[in-house]
C-alpha positions in Angstrom: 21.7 3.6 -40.4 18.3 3.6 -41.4 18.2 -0.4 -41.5 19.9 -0.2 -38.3 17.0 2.6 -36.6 14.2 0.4 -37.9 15.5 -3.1 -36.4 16.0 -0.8 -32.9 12.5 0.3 -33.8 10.9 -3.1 -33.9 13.1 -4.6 -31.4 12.2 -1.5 -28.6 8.9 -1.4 -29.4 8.2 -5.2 -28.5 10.4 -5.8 -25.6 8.8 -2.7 -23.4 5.4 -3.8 -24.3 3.3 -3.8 -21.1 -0.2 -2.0 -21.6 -3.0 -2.8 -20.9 -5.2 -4.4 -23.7 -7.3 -1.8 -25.9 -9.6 -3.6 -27.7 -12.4 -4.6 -24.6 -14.9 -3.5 -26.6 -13.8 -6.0 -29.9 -16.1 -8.1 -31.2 -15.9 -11.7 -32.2 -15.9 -11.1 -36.1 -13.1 -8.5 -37.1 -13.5 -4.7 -37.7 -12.6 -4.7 -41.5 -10.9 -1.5 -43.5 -11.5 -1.0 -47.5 -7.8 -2.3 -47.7 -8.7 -6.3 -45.9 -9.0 -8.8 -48.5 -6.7 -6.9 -51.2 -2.9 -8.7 -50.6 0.4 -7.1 -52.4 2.5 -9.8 -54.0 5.7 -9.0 -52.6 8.8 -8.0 -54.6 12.4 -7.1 -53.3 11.4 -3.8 -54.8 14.8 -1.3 -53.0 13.3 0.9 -50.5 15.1 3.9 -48.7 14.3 3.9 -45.1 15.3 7.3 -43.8 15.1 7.5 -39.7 12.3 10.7 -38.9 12.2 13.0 -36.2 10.9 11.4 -32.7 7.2 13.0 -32.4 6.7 14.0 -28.6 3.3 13.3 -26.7 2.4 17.0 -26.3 2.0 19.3 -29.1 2.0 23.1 -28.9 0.4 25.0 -32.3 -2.4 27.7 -32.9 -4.1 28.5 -36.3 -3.3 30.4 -39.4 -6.2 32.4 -40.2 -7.1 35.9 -39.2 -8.7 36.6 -36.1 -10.7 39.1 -36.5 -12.2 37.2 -39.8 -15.7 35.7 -38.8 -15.2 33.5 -41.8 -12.2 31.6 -41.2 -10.7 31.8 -44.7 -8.3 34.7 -45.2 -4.4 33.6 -43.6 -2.4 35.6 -41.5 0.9 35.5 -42.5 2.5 35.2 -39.2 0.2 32.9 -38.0 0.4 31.1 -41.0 4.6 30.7 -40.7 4.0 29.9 -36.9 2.1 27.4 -37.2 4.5 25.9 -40.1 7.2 26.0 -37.8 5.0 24.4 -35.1 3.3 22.1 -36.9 5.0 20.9 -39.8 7.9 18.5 -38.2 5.0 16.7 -36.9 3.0 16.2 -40.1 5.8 15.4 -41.6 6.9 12.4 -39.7 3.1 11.1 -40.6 3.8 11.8 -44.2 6.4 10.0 -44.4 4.7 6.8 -43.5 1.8 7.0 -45.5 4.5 7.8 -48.2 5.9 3.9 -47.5 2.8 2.4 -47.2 1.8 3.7 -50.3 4.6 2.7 -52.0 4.3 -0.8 -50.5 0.8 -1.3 -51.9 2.0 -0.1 -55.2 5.5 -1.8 -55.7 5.5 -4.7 -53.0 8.8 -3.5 -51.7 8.8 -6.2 -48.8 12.3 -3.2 -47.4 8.7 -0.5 -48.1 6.8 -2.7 -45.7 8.9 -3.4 -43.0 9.9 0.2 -42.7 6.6 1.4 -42.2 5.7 -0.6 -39.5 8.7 -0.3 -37.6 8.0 3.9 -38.2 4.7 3.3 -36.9 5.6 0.7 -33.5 8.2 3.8 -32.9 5.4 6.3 -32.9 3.5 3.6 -30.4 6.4 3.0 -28.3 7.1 6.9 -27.9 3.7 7.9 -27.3 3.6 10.5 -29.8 0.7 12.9 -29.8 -0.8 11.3 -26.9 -0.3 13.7 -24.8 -1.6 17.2 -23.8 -2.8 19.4 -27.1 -2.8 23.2 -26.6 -5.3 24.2 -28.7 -8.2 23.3 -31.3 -5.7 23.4 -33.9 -3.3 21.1 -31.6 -6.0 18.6 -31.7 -6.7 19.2 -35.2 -3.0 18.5 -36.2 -3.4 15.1 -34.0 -6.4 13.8 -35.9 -4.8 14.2 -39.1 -1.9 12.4 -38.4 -3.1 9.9 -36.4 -6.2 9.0 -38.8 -3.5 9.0 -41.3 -0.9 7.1 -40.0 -3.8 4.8 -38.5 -4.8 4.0 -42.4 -1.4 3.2 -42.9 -1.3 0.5 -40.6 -4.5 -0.9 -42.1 -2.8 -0.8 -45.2 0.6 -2.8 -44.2 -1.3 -5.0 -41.7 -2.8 -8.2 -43.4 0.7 -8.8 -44.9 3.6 -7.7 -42.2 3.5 -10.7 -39.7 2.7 -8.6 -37.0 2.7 -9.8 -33.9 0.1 -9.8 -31.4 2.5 -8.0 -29.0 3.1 -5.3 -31.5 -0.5 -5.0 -32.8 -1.7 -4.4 -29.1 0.9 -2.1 -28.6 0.2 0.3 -31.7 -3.7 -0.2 -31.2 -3.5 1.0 -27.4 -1.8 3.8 -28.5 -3.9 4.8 -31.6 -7.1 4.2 -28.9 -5.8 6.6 -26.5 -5.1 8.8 -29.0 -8.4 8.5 -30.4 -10.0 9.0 -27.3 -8.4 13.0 -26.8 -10.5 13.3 -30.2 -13.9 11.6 -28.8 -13.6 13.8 -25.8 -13.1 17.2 -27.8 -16.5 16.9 -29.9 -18.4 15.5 -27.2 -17.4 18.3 -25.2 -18.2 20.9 -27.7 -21.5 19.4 -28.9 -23.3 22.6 -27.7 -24.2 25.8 -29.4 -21.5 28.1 -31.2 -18.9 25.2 -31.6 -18.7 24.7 -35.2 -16.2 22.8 -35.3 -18.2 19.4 -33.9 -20.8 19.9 -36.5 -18.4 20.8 -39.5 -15.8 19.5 -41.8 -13.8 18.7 -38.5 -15.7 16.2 -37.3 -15.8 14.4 -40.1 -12.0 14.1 -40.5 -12.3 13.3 -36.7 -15.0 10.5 -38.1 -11.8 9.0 -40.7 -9.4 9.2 -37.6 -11.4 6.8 -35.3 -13.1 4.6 -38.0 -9.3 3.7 -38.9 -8.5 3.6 -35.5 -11.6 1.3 -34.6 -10.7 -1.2 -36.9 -6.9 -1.3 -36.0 -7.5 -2.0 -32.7 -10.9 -4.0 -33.6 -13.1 -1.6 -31.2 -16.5 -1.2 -32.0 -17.3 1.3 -30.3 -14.9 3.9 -31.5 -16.2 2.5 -34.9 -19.8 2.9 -34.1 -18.9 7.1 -33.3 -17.6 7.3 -36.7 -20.5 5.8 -38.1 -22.4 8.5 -36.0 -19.5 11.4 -37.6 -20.9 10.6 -40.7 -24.8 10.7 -39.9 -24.3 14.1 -38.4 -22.9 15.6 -42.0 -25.0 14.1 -43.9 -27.6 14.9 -41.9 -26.9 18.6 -42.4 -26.9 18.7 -46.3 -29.6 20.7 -48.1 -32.0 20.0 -50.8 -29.2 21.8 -53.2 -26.6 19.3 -51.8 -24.8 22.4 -50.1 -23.6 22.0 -46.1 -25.0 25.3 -44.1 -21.6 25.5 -42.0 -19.5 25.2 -45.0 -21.4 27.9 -47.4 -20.2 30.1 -44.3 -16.7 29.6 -45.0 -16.4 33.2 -47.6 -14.4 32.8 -50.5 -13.5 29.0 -49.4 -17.0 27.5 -49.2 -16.3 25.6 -52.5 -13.3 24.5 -51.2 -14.5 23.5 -48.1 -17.6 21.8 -49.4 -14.8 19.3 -51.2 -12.7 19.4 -48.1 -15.9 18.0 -46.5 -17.0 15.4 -48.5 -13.9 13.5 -48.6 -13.4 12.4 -44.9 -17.4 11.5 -45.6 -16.5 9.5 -48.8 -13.8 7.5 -46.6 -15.8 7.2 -43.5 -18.6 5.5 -46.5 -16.2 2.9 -47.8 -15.1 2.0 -44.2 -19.0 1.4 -43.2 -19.3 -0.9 -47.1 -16.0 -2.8 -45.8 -18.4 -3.8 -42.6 -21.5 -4.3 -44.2 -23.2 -1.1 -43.9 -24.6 1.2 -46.6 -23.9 4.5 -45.6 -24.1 5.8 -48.8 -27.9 5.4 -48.7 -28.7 7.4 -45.4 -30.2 10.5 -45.2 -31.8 9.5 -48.7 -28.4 9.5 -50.2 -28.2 12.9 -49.8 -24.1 12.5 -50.3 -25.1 12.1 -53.9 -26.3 16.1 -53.7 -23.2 16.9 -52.3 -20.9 15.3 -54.9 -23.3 16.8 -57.3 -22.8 20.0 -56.3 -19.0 20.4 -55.4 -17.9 18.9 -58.8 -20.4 21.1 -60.4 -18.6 23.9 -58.1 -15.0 23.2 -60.0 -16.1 23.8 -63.6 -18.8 26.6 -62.7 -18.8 28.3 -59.3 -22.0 30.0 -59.8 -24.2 28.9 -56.8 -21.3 29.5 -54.4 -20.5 33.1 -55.7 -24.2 33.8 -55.2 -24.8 32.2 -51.7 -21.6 34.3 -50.4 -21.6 37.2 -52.4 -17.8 36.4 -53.1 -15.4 35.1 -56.1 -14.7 31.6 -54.8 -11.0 30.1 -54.8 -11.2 27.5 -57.6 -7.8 25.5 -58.4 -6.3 25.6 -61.8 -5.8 21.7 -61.9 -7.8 19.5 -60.2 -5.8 17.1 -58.1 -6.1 14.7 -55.1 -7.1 17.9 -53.0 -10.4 18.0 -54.5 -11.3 14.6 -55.9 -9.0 12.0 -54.3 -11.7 10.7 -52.5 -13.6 9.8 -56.2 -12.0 6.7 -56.9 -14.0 4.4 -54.7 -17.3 6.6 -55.5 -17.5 6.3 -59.1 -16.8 2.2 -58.9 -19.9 2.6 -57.0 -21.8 5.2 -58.7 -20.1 5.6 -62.3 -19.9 9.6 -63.2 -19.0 10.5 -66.8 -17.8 13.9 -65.4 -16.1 12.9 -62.2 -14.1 10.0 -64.1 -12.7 12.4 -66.7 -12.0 14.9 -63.4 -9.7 11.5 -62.5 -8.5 10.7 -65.3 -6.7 14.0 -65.8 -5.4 14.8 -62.4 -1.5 14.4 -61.6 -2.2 12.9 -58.3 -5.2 11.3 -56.1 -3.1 10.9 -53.1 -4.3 12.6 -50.4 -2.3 12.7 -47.0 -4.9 13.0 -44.4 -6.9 10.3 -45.8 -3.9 8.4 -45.6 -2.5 8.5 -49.2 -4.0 6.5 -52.4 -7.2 6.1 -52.1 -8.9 2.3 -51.9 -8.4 0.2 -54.9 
């Protein structure tokens, strides 16, 4: 069955093609992703390709904190399950195909491969999350998943004989996708809407900077060049971000959850050439200074809140899995021994492993 649903996949998906070509604003020399360059020898490695839940083009969900908390970081129960039940299905069809991208970069299953682009051309074909989001969590939800299935493709792509028909068709959908997140933070570029200057935008930043090199568009590209300029921007002489100290008893958290979409977003601009890493006077340095500082002493955020900060027993990919491609860069004694001893670096809304 699950051979059978991918072959149905592939087969659908290029026989209804007829959209209209998303890439007008390409430009002659390819968009390029941390993954180009870096083949997988392939293997006849077994692969399991179990058939997932069809994602719909509208998505209804709401957030799990407390309202009546100005700071965003205590969970409501009940709006934590509803959300689950809302939400989950949905992130977990996006899971799943980092999962087999991943484990095609790391075992050459040629059965890992084909799967996940035949998961991804039945996203494309269905539409999925395209549709109308019915809330700032709904279009929260769809960034993640579609910045994280977008890094997927880039990570399949060079090596799956992909046809043009099939590329077109998954980059005109991950472009209209990506334009429902261009619209919400331009809209809410105004006063009192935090989340177009916070960690949100730069996750939105990793969503269309994978999604402008899928579909070779430069200027989706070009706005998550400009995600990343607007953190960085923002980041203190201490290396601290003013939006996330605000965050209560998850401002170190949300200081790490920050700087990795900023990390990614960096290695996509190296992949085209551009040193990211060096605007704003490198002030990313003062924030990777500070958040791994953060993990081992929590000091300077207990003092700048005025609360105990949530710090995790083991450090895993949740904090650090975007350190891998920074310390090749910018060796770190302390964050390579962080690496070194975590049980994971996979991180799903940066679309699994990190860059190699």
């Amino acid at each position: 069955m699950a051979r059978l649903y991918a072959s149905l996949a592939l087969s659908l998906s290029v026989a209804l093609f007829n959209l209209v070509p998303a890439a007008s604003a390409a430009m002659p020399n390819p968009l390029r992703s941390p993954w180009s360059g870096h083949p997988v020898t392939a293997t006849s490695a077994p692969y399991t390709c179990a058939p997932l839940t069809h994602v719909t083009p509208d998505l209804t969900t709401d957030g799990f904190y407390r309202l009546d908390d100005p700071t965003h970081s205590i969970i409501d129960p009940v709006r934590e399950a509803a959300y689950r039940a809302s939400a989950d299905p949905v992130k977990a069809v996006g899971q799943a195909i980092v999962s087999s991208a991943d484990d095609y970069r790391t075992t050459g299953s040629q059965q890992a491969l084909h799967c996940t682009v035949a998961r991804i051309l039945t996203l494309a074909h269905d539409n999925s999350l395209a549709g109308k989001m019915s809330s700032s969590q709904a279009y929260y939800v769809q960034g993640w998943v579609a910045g994280a299935v977008a890094i997927a493709y880039l990570k399949v792509h060079d090596d799956a004989h992909i046809t043009p028909e099939q590329n077109q068709l998954v980059g005109d959908w991950l472009v209209s996708v990506g334009a429902q997140t261009i619209r919400y933070y331009d809209d809410r570029k105004k006063p009192g809407k935090g989340d177009a200057q916070n960690n949100h935008l730069y996750w939105a930043g990793v969503e269309i900077a994978a999604i402008g090199v899928a579909a070779n568009n430069r200027k989706d590209f070009d706005w998550a060049m400009a995600a990343y300029d607007n953190g960085v921007n923002q980041i203190r002489p201490d290396g601290t971000l003013p939006l996330e100290m605000e965050r209560g008893q998850r401002a170190l958290h949300y200081h790490l959850y920050a700087l990795a979409p900023l990390v990614l977003i960096a290695e996509f601009g190296e992949a085209n050439g551009l040193d990211l890493y060096a605007h704003a006077n490198g002030a990313i340095h003062r924030l990777v200074d500070v958040s791994i500082t953060g993990l081992k002493d929590p000091k300077l955020f207990v003092k700048a809140t005025g609360i105990k900060q949530e710090v995790p027993r083991v450090v895993t990919g949740d904090q650090i899995g975007w350190a891998p491609p920074y310390v090749r860069r910018f060796p770190n004694p302390s964050l390579e021994q962080l690496i070194h001893k975590a049980p994971s670096l996979s991180v799903y809304y940066l679309g699994g492993l990190p860059p190699q």
